[in-house]
C-alpha positions as CSV (number, residue, x, y, z in Angstrom):
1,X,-2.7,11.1,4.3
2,X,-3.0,7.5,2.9
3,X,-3.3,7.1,-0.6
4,X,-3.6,4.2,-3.4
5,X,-2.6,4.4,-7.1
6,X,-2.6,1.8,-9.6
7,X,-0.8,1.8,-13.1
8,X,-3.1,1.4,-16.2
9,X,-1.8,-0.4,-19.2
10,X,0.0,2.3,-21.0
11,X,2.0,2.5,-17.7
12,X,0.0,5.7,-16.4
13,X,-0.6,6.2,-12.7
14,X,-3.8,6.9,-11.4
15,X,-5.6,7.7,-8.1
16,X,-7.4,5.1,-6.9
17,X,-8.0,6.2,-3.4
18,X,-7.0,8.1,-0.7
19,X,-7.8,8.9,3.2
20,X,-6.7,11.1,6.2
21,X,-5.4,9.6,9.1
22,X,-4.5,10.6,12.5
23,X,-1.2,8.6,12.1
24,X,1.0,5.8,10.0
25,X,0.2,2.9,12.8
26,X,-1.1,-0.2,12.0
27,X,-4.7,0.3,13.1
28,X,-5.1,3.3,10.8
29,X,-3.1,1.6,7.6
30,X,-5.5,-1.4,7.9
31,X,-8.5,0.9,8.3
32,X,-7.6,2.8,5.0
33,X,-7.0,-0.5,3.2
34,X,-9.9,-1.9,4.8
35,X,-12.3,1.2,3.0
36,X,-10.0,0.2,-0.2
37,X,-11.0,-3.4,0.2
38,X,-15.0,-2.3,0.4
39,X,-14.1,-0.2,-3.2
40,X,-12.2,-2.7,-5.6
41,X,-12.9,-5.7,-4.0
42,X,-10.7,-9.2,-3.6
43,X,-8.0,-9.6,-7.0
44,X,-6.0,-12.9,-6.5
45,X,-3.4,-10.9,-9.0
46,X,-3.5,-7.8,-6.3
47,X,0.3,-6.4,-5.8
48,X,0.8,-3.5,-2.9
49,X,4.2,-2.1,-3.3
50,X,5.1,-0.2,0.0
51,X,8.4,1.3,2.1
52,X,8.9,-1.2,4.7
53,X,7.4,0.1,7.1
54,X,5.5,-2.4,10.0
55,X,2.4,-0.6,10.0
56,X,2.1,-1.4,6.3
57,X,3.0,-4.2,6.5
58,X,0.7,-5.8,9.6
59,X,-2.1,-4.3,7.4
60,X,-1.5,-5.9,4.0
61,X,-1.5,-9.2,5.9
62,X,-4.5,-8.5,7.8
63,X,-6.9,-7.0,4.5
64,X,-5.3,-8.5,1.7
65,X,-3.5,-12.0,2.9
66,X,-3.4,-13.3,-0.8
67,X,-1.7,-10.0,-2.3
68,X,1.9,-9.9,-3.0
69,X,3.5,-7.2,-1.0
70,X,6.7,-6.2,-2.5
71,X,8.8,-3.3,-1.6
72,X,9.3,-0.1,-3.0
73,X,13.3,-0.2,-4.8
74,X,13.3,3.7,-4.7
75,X,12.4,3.8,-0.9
76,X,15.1,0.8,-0.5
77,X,17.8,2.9,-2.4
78,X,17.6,5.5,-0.4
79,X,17.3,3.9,2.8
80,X,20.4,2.0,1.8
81,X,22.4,5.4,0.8
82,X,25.5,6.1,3.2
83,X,25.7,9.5,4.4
């Protein structure tokens, strides 16, 4: 499942999208964000925040190439945590 949010200005998150995949690869990230794309349109201050994963990634370059893509810092911690 592939889903959006986006943070109003009280600091509230809210759906914006979502979409059911067959898998996280890059074709099926960059058609979700593609459908996205078709619903809100080009921002120049668009900001996807995302694990690090490739699939993302590839897509976020590929639909949005004038977003900033930063990275999660919750997904970093823990992918930084030692055992």
């Amino acid at each position: 499942m592939f889903l959006a949010v986006g943070m109003d200005g009280n600091n509230q998150i809210l759906p914006i999208g979502y979409g059911i995949g067959k898998s996280e690869d890059g074709e099926s990230w960059t058609w979700f964000l593609s459908k996205l794309k078709e619903c809100i349109g080009e921002h120049p201050d668009l900001v996807i925040i995302s694990d690090r994963a490739a699939s993302i990634q590839l897509a976020v370059r590929v639909v949005f190439p004038r977003s900033f893509h930063g990275l999660c810092c919750r997904h970093l911690m823990v992918n930084l945590r030692l055992p």
